[in-house]
C-alpha positions as CSV (number, residue, x, y, z in Angstrom):
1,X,36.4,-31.3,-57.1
2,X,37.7,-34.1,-55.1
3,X,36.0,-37.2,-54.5
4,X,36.1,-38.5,-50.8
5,X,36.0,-42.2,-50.7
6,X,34.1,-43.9,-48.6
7,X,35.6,-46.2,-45.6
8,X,34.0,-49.6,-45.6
9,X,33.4,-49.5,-42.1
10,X,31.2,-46.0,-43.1
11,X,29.2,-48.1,-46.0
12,X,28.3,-51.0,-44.0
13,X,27.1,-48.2,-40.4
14,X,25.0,-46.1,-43.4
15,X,23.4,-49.1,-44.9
16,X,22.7,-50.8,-41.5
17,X,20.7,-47.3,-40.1
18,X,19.3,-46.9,-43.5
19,X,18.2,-50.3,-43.5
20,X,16.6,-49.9,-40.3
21,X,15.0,-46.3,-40.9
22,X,13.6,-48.0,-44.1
23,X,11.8,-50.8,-42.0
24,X,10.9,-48.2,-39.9
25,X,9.1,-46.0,-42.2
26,X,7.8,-49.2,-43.8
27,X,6.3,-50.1,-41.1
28,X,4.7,-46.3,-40.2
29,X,3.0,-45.8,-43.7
30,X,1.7,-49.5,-43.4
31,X,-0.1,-48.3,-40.4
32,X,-1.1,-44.9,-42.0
33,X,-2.4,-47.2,-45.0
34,X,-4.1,-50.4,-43.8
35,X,-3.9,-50.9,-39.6
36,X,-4.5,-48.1,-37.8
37,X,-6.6,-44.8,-40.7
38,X,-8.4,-43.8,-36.8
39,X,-4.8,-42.5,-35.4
40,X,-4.6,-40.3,-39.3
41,X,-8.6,-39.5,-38.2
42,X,-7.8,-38.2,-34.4
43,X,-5.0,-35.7,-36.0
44,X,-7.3,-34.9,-38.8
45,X,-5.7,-36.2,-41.4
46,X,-7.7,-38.8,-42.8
47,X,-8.3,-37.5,-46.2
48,X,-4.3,-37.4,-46.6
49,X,-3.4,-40.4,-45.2
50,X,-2.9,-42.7,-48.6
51,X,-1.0,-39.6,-50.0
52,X,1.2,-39.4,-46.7
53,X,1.8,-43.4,-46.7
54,X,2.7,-43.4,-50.3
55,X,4.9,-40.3,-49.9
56,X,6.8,-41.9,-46.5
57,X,7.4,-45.6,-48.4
58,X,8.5,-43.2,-52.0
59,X,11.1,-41.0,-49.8
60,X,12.2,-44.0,-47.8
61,X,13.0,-46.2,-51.0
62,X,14.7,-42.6,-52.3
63,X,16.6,-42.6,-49.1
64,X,17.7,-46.3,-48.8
65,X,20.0,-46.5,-52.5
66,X,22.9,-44.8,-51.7
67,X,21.9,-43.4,-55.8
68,X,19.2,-41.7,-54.5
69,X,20.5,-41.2,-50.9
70,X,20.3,-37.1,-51.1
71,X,16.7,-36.7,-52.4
72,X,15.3,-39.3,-49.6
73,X,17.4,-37.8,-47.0
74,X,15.6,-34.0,-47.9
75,X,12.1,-35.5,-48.0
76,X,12.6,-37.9,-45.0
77,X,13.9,-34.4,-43.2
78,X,10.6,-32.8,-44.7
79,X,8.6,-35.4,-43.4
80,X,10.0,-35.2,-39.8
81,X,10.1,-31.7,-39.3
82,X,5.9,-31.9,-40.1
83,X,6.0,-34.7,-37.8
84,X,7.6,-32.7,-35.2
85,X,5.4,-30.0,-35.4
86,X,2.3,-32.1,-34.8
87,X,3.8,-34.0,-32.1
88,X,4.2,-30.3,-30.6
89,X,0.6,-29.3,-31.5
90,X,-0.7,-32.2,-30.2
91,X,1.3,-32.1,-27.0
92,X,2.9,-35.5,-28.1
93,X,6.8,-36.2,-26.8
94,X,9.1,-34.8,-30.1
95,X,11.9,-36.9,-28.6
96,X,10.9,-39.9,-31.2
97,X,10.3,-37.8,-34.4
98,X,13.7,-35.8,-33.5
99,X,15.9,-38.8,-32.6
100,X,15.0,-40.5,-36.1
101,X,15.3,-37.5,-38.2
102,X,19.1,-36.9,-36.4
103,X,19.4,-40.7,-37.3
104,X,18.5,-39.8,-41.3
105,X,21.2,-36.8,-40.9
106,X,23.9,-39.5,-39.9
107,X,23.0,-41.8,-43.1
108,X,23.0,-38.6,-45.2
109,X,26.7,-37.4,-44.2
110,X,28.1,-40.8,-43.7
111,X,26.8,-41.7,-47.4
112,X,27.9,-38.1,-48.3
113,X,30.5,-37.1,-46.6
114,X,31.0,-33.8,-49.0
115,X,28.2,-32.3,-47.0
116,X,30.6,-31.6,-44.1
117,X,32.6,-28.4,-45.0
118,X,35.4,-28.3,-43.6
């Protein structure tokens, strides 16, 4: 098997967005945790929402080391796609949910660009 390398230009885009996603989902599961438990209420989720906090921060620390890169990019696309769906049962917009889970594709296959068969 051949190993791709990497362009730098690649590393430094990947680690910007995953830097980014990572304050992002931070920031989410902070709310789901400590600000805002009523928005986890009015989708009845409030028994779940420590295990959902803890589970975005765990897959978003998975997804940021480029070690770990595949395993947080499968949960973080987990984790979307059931934040899709609610957005579509609750009649919510899916345009955010879908543009950040396209954004954890990019990280994925610009960290690992032996995902793309050619």
């Amino acid at each position: 098997m051949a190993t791709t390398e990497v362009s730098k230009t690649r590393k430094i885009s990947a680690w910007v967005i995953a830097g980014l996603l990572t304050g992002l989902f931070a920031f989410s599961a902070s709310g789901k945790l400590f600000l805002h438990p009523e928005q986890m209420e009015q989708m009845k989720l409030a028994d779940w929402r420590v295990i959902i906090g803890i589970g975005e921060i765990s897959s978003a620390l998975l997804f940021l080391f480029p070690r770990t890169n595949i395993y947080g990019t499968l949960l973080l696309s987990s984790y979307m796609g059931g934040a899709i769906i609610l957005h579509m049962t609750g009649g919510l917009s899916i345009v955010m949910p879908s543009v950040v889970l396209i954004l954890v594709w990019v990280v994925g296959f610009l960290r690992n660009p032996e995902l793309i068969k050619k």
